[in-house]
mmCIF file of the C-alpha atoms, coordinates in Angstrom:
data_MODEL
# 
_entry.id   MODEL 
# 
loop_
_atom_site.group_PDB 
_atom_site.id 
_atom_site.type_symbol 
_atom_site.label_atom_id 
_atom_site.label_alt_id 
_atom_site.label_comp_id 
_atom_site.label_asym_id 
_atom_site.label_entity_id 
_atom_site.label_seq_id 
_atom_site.pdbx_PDB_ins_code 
_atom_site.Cartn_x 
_atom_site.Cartn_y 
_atom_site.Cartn_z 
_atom_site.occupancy 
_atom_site.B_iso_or_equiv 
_atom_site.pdbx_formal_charge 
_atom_site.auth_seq_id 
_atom_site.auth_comp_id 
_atom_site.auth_asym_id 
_atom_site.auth_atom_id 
_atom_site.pdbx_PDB_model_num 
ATOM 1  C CA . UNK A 1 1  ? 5.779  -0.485  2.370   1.00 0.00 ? 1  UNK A CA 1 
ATOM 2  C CA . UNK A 1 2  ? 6.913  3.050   2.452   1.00 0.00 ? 2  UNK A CA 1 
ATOM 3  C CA . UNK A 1 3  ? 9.476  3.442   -0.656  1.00 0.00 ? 3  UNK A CA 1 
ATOM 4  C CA . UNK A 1 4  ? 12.581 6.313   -0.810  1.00 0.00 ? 4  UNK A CA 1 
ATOM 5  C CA . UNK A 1 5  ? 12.238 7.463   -3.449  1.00 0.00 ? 5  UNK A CA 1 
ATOM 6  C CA . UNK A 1 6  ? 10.079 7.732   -6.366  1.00 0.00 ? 6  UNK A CA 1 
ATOM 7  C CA . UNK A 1 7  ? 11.866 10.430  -8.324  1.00 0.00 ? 7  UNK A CA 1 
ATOM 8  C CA . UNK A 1 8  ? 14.927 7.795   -8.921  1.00 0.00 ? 8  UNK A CA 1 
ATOM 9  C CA . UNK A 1 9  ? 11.737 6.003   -11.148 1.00 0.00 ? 9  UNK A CA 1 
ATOM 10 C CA . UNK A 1 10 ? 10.727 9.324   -12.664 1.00 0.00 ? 10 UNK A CA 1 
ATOM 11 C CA . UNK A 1 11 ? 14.015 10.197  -13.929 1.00 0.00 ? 11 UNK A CA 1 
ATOM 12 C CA . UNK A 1 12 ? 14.934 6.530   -15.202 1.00 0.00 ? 12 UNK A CA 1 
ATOM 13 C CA . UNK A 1 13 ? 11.920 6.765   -16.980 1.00 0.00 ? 13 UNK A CA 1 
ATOM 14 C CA . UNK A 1 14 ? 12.500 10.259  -18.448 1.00 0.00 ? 14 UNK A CA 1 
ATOM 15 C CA . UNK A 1 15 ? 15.475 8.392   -20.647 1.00 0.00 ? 15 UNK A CA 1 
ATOM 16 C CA . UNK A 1 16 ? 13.869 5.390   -20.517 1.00 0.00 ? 16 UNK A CA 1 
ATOM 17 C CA . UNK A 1 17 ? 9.854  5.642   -21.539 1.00 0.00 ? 17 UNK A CA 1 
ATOM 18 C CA . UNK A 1 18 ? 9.710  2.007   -22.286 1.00 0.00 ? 18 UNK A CA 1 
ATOM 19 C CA . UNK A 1 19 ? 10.650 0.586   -18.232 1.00 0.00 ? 19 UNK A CA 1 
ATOM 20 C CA . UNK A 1 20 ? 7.534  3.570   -17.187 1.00 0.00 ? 20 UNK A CA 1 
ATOM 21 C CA . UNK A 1 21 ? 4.978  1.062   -17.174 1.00 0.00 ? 21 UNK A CA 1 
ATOM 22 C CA . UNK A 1 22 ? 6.641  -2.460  -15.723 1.00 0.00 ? 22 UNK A CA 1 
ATOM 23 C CA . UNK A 1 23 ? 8.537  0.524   -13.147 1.00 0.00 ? 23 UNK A CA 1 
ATOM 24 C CA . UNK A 1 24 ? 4.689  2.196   -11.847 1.00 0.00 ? 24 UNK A CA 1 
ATOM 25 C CA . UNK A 1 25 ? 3.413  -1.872  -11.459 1.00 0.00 ? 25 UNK A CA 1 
ATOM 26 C CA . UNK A 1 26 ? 6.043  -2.784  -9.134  1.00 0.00 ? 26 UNK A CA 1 
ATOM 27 C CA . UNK A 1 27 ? 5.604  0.506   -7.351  1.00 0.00 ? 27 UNK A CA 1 
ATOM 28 C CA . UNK A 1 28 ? 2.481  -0.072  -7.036  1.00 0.00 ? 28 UNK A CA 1 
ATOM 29 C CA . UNK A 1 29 ? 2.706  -3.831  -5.905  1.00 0.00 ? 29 UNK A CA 1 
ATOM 30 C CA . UNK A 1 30 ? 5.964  -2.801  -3.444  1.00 0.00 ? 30 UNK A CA 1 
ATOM 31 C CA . UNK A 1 31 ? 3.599  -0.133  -1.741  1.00 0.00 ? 31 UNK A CA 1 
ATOM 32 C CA . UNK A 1 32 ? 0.754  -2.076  -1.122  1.00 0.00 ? 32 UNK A CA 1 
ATOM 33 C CA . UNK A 1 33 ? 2.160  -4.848  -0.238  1.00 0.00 ? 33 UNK A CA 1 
ATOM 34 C CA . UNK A 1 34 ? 3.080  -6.272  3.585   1.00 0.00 ? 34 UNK A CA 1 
ATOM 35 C CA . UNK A 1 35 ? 6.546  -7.889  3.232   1.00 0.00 ? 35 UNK A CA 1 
ATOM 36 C CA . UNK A 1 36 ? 7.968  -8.854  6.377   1.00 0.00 ? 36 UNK A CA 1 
ATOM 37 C CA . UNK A 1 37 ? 10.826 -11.317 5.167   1.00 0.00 ? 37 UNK A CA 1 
ATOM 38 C CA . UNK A 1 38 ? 12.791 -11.694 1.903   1.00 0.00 ? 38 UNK A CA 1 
ATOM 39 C CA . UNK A 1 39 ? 10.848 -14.902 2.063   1.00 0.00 ? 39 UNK A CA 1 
ATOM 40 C CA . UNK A 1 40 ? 7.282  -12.913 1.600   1.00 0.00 ? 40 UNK A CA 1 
ATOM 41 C CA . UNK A 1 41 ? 9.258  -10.791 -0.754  1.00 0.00 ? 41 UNK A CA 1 
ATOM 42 C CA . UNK A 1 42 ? 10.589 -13.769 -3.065  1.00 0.00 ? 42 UNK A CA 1 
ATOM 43 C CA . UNK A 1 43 ? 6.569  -14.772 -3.134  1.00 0.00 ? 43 UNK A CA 1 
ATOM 44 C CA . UNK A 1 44 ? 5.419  -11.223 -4.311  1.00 0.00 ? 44 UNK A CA 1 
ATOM 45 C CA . UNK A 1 45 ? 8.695  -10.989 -6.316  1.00 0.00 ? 45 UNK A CA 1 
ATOM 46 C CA . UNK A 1 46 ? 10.377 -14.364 -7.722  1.00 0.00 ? 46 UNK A CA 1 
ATOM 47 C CA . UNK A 1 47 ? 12.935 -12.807 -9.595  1.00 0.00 ? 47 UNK A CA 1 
ATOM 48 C CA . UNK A 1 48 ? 14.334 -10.818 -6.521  1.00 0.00 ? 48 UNK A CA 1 
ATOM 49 C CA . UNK A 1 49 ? 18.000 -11.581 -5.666  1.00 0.00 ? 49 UNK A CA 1 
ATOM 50 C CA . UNK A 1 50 ? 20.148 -10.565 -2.203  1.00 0.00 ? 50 UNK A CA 1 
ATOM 51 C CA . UNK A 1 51 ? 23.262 -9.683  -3.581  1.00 0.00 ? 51 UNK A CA 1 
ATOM 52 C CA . UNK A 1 52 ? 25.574 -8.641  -0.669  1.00 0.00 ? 52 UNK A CA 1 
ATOM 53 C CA . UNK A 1 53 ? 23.148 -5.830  1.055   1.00 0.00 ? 53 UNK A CA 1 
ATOM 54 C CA . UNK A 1 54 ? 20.932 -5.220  -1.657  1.00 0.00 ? 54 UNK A CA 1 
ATOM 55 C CA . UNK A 1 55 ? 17.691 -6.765  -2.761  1.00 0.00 ? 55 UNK A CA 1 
ATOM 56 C CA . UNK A 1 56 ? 17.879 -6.548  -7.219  1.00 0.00 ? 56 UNK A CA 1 
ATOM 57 C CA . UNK A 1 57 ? 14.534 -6.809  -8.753  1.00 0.00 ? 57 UNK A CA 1 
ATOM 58 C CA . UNK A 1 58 ? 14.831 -7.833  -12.465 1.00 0.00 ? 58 UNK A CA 1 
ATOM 59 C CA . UNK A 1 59 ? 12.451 -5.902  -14.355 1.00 0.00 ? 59 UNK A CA 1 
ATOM 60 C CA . UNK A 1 60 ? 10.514 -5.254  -17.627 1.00 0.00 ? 60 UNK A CA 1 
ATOM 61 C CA . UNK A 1 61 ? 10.998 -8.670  -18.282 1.00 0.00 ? 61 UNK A CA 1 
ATOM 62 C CA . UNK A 1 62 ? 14.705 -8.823  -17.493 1.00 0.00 ? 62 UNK A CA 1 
ATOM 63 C CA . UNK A 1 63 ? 15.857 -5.765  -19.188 1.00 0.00 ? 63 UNK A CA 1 
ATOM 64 C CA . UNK A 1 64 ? 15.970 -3.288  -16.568 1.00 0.00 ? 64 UNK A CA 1 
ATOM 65 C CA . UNK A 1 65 ? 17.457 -3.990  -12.502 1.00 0.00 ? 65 UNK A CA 1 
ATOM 66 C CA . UNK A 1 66 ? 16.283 -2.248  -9.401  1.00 0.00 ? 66 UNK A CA 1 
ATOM 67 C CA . UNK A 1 67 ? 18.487 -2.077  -6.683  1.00 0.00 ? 67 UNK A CA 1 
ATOM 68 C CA . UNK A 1 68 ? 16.837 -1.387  -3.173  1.00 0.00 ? 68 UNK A CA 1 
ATOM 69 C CA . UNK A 1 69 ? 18.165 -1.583  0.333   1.00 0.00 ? 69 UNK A CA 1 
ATOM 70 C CA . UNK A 1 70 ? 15.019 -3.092  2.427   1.00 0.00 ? 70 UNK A CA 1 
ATOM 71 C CA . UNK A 1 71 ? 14.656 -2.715  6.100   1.00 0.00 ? 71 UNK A CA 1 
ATOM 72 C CA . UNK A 1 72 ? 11.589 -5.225  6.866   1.00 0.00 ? 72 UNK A CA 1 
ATOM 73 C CA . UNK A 1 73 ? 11.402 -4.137  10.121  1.00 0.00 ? 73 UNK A CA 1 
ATOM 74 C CA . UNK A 1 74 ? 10.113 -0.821  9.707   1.00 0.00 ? 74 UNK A CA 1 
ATOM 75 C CA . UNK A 1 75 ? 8.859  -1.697  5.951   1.00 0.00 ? 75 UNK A CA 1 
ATOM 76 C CA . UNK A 1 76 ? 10.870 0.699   4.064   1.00 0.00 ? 76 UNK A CA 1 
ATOM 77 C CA . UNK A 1 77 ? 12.448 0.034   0.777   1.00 0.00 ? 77 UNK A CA 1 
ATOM 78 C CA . UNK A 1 78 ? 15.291 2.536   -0.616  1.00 0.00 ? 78 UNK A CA 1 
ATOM 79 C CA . UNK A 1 79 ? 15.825 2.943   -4.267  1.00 0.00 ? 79 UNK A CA 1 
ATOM 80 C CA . UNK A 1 80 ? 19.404 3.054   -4.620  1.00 0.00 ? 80 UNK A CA 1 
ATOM 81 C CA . UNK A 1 81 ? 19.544 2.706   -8.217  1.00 0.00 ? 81 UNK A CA 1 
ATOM 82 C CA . UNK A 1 82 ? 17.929 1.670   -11.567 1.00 0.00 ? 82 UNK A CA 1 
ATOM 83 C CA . UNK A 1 83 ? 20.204 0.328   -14.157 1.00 0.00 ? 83 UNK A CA 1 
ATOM 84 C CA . UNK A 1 84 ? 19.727 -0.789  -17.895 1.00 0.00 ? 84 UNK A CA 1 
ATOM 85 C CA . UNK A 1 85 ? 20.944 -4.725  -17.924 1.00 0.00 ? 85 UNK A CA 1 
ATOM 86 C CA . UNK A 1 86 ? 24.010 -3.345  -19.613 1.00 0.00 ? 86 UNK A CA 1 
ATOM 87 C CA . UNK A 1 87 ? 24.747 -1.125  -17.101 1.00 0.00 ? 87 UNK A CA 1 
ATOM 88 C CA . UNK A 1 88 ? 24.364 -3.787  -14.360 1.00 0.00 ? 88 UNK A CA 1 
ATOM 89 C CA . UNK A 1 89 ? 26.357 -6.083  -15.355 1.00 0.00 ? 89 UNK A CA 1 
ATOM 90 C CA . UNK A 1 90 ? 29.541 -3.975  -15.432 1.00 0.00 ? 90 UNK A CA 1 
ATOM 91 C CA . UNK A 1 91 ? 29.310 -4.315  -11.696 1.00 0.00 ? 91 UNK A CA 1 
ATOM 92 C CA . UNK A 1 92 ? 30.072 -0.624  -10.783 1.00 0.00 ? 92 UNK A CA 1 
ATOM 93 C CA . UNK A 1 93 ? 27.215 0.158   -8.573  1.00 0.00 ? 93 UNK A CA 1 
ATOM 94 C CA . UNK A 1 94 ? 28.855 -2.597  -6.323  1.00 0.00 ? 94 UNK A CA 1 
ATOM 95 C CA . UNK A 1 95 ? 31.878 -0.015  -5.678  1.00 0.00 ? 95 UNK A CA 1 
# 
């Protein structure tokens, strides 16, 4: 999978040193992998969750959420935003 982009991860991380190592493994794993559903996706990634247009991720062990835009069809995944669980659940990014 081709992901847009990886400076969204570098600069989460920069405030947030603990998510750099759970955020670089499912990098890695999204890259590498060949996801052609959300089905393949959910097998990869069991905590993944549509929510309207977006695919969340749940990560660092549910205290961090990625939210991505995934076009299987041409295997890209856009980072549209990294949020602390705090910050998620305010429900602003859904504006």
């Amino acid at each position: 999978m081709r992901i847009i982009s990886r400076s969204i991860i570098r600069k989460f991380c920069e405030k947030h040193s603990d998510a750099a190592s759970a955020l670089e493994r499912w990098y890695s794993l999204m890259k590498n992998a060949e996801i052609t559903s959300f089905v393949e996706l959910r097998e990869l990634f069991s905590t993944a969750d549509r929510v309207g247009k977006y695919i969340v991720f749940n990560i660092g062990g549910n205290k961090y959420r990625l939210i991505s835009h995934i076009h299987f069809n041409t295997k890209t995944v856009y980072i549209r935003e990294i949020f602390t669980h705090e910050e998620y659940d305010k429900n602003q990014w859904k504006e």
